[in-house]
C-alpha positions in Angstrom: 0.0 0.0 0.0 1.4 3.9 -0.5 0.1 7.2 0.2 -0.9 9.5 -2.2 -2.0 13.0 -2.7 -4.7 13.7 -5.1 -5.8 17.4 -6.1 -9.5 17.4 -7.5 -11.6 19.6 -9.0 -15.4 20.0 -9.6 -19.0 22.2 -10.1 -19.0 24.7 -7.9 -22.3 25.8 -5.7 -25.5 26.6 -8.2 -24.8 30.5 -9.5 -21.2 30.2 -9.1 -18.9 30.2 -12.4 -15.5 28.3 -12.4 -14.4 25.2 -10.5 -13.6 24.0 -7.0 -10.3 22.6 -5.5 -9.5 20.5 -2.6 -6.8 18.3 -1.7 -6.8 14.7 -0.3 -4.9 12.3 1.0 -5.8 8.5 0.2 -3.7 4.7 0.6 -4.1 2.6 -2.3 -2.2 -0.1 -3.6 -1.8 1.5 -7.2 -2.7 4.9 -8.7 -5.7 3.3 -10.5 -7.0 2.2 -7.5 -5.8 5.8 -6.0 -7.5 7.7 -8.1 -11.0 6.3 -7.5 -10.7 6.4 -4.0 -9.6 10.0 -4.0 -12.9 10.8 -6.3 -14.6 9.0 -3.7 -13.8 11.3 -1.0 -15.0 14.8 -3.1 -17.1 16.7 -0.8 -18.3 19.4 -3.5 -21.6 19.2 -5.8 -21.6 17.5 -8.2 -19.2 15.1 -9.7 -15.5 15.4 -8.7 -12.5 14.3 -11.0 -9.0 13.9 -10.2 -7.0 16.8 -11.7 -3.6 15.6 -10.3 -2.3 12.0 -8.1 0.9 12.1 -6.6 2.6 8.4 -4.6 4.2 10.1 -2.0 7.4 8.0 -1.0 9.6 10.9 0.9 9.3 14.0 2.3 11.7 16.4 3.1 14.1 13.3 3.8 11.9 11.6 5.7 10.3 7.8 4.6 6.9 7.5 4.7 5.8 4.2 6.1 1.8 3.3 6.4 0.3 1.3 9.5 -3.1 0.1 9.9 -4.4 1.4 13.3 -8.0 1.7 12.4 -10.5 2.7 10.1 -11.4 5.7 8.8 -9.3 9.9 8.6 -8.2 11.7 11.5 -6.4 14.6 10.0 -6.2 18.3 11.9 -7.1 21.6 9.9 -5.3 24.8 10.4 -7.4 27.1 8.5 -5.8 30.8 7.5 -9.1 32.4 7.0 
């Protein structure tokens, strides 16, 4: 299994013009199997896509190594608005 980082995009709210972004964060064994978990997890309206999938390996020097300790996200927000 690896991590990746997916960047999607899709409709924004009714009477708004252009498109919606979020990032997220899924483990998959491939990037086929990445990507449709990522689209899964598109909170917007509408139908999300994937716009950009990245297996992330390394990190600033660092190895990335994946454990299974439960089910589900736990991820904190630091919002700047």
């Amino acid at each position: 299994m690896h991590l990746f980082a997916a960047f999607l995009g899709g409709p924004m709210a009714e009477g708004q013009m252009g498109e919606g972004h979020e990032v997220v964060m899924v483990v998959a064994p491939d990037l086929k199997e990445a990507k449709t978990r990522a689209k899964a997890k598109w909170s917007g309206p509408g139908r999300g896509h994937v716009d950009a999938l990245q297996r992330i390996d390394m990190v600033d020097g660092f190895e990335i190594s994946l454990a299974l300790v439960g089910q589900g996200d736990r991820s904190e927000l630091d919002s700047y608005n």
